[in-house]
N, C-alpha and C positions, 0 to 999 in steps of 0.2 A: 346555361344547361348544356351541359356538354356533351360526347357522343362515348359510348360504350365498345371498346374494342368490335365486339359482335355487331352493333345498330351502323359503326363505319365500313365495314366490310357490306352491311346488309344494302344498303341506300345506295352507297357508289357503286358497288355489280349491279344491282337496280337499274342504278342513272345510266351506268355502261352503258345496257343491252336495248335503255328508250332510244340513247341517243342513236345506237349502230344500227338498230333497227329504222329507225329514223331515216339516217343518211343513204341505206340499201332501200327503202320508199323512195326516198329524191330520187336515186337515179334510175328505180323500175318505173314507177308513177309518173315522174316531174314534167316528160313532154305530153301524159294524154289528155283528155278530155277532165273536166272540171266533176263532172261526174264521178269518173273514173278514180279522180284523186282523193275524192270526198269518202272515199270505201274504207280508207282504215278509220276514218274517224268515227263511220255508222257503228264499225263492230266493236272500239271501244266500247262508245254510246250503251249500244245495244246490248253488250257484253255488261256494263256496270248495272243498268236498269234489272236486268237478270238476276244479275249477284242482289240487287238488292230484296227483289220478290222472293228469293232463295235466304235469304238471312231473317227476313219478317217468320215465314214459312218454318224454316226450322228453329227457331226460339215460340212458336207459339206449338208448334209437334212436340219440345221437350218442355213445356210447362214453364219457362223461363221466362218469356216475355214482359216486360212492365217497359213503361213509357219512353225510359232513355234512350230504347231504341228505334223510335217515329224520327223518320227524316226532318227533323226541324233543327237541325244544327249550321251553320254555317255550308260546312261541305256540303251538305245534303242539298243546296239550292243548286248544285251541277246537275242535280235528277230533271230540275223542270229543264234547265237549258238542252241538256244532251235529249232530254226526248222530246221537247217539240223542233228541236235541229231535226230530228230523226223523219216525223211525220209533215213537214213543213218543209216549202221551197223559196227560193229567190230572197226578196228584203226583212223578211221572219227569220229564217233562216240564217241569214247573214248576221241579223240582231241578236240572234243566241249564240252565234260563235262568239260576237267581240264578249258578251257577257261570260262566257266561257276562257276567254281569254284573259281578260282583265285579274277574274277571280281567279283563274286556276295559276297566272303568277304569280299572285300576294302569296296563296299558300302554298306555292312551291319554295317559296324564300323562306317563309317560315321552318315548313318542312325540313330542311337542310339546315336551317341556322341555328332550329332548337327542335329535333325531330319528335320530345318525348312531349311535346307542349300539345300535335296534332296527334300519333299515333300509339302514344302512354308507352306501353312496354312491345307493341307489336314489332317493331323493329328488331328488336333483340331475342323473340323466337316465334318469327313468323307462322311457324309450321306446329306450335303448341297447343295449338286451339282453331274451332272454325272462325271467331270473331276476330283472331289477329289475322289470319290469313286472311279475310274481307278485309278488316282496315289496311292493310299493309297495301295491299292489290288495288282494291278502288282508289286510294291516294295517289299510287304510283298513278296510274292507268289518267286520273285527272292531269298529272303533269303532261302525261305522252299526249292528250291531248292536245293540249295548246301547241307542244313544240310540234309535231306531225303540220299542224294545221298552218304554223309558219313555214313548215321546209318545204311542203306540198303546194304554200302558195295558193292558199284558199281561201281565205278571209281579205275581204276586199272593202280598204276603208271609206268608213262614213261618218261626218263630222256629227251629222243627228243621234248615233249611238252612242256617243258620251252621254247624251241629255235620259236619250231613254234605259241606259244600261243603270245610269244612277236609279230614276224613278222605280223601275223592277225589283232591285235589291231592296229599298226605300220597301214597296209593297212586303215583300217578304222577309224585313225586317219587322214589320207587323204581326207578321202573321204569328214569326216566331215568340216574338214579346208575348202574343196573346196566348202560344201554348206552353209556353215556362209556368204561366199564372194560373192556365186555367189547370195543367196536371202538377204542378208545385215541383217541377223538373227546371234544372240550370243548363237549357238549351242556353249556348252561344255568351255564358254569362251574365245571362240576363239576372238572375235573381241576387246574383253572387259571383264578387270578381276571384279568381284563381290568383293573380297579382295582390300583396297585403296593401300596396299603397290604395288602389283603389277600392279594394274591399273595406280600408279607414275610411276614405270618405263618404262609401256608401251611409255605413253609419252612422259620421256623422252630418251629412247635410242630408239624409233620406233616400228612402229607393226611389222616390220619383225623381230626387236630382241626378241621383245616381245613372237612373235607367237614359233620360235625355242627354246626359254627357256621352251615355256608351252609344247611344243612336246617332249622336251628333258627330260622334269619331269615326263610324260606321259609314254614316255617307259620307262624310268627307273625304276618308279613306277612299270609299269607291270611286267618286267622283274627281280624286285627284290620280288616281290610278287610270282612270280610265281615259284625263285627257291627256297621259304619258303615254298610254295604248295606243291611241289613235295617232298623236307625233311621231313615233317609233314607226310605226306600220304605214302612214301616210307620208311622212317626209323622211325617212331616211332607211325604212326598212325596202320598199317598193321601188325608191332611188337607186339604191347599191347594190341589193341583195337580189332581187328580183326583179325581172320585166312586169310593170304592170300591164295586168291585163282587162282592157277595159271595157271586152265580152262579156266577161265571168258569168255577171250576174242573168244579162241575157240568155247563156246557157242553162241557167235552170228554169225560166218562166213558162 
């Protein structure tokens, strides 16, 4: 799936302005307080949970609204991490970044590698609708995310959040499976694969084989993502890139 004159222009001035806005963070933010650094990721945060009460809001004001739009999609599992980062301190707190982290790489790669797979045609004219201008914006804003949250040097690794970052997604892998079935919506593929090969097998071995292969690729996925996360972050990112700092966490309790 390849990229559309417009969706490549769109995505790399995108990525441009995470990253430079990024790098002008590091060097206003990088020496103060762990507090201090934590500020652009709140108004992310805060900024997405917004947009999302604003997107509910006006599709149910224009009579629009049916199910596909309930945060039960993959992405939408950034809504629990970014808001209890938001109202939450210290080893909570730390637990929803790496979760934040984890995920928001997997579909950052995607993102980039097959942009039409996450954000359909929003890429290609952002500004034609309010629903591309959300997808477009919230997807971005999840990358800035993570990367912010390396350059700033705020995410401070723990070997326990591999174990508990899987179990979380694992829960709200549930949760989702139970709302595909119970409103007869294809959150996250559950009902029905987007891919033909796997939507063959669905077929023919059943949706119950079907649904435990895609659960079982799911945590695998996170669970091998995540203990890439914490290798990167623990031995080589906090090694080279960064002084760790082994206050941090102390500074928020």
């Amino acid at each position: 799936m390849g990229y559309t004159q417009a969706e490549f222009f769109t995505m790399f001035i995108a990525l441009f302005i995470v990253l430079t806005v990024g790098v002008i963070l590091k060097f206003v933010l990088g020496k103060q307080s762990l507090a201090v650094r934590q500020i652009p990721l709140h108004v992310i945060g805060a900024s997405l949970l917004i947009l999302e009460v604003i997107k509910q809001s006006y599709h149910i004001y224009m009579r629009n609204w049916h199910p596909w739009l309930l945060p039960l999609h993959f992405c939408s599992f950034f809504l629990v991490w970014y808001g209890v980062a938001l109202f939450t301190r210290g080893k909570i707190r730390q637990l929803m970044y790496f979760c934040s982290l984890t995920g928001g790489f997997m579909v950052s790669v995607l993102l980039f590698a097959a942009p039409r797979l996450i954000l359909h045609d929003a890429a290609h004219s952002v500004w034609d609708s309010f629903d591309h201008f959300h997808t477009f914006f919230y997807h971005m804003g999840m990358v800035a995310y993570w990367i912010y949250m390396l350059l700033l040097n705020i995410y401070q690794p723990d070997r326990q959040h591999i174990k508990k970052c899987t179990v979380l997604y694992t829960c709200f892998y549930f949760v989702v499976i139970a709302g595909a079935f119970t409103f007869h919506t294809n959150y996250t593929d559950v009902l029905y694969s987007s891919l033909a090969a796997l939507d063959h097998f669905r077929l023919k071995a059943g949706q119950f084989a079907y649904d435990i292969l895609l659960l079982g690729f799911g945590i695998g996925s996170i669970a091998g993502v995540s203990y890439l996360t914490y290798f990167v972050t623990s031995k080589l990112y906090q090694r080279y890139l960064n002084k760790f700092n082994k206050s941090a966490l102390a500074e928020q309790n």
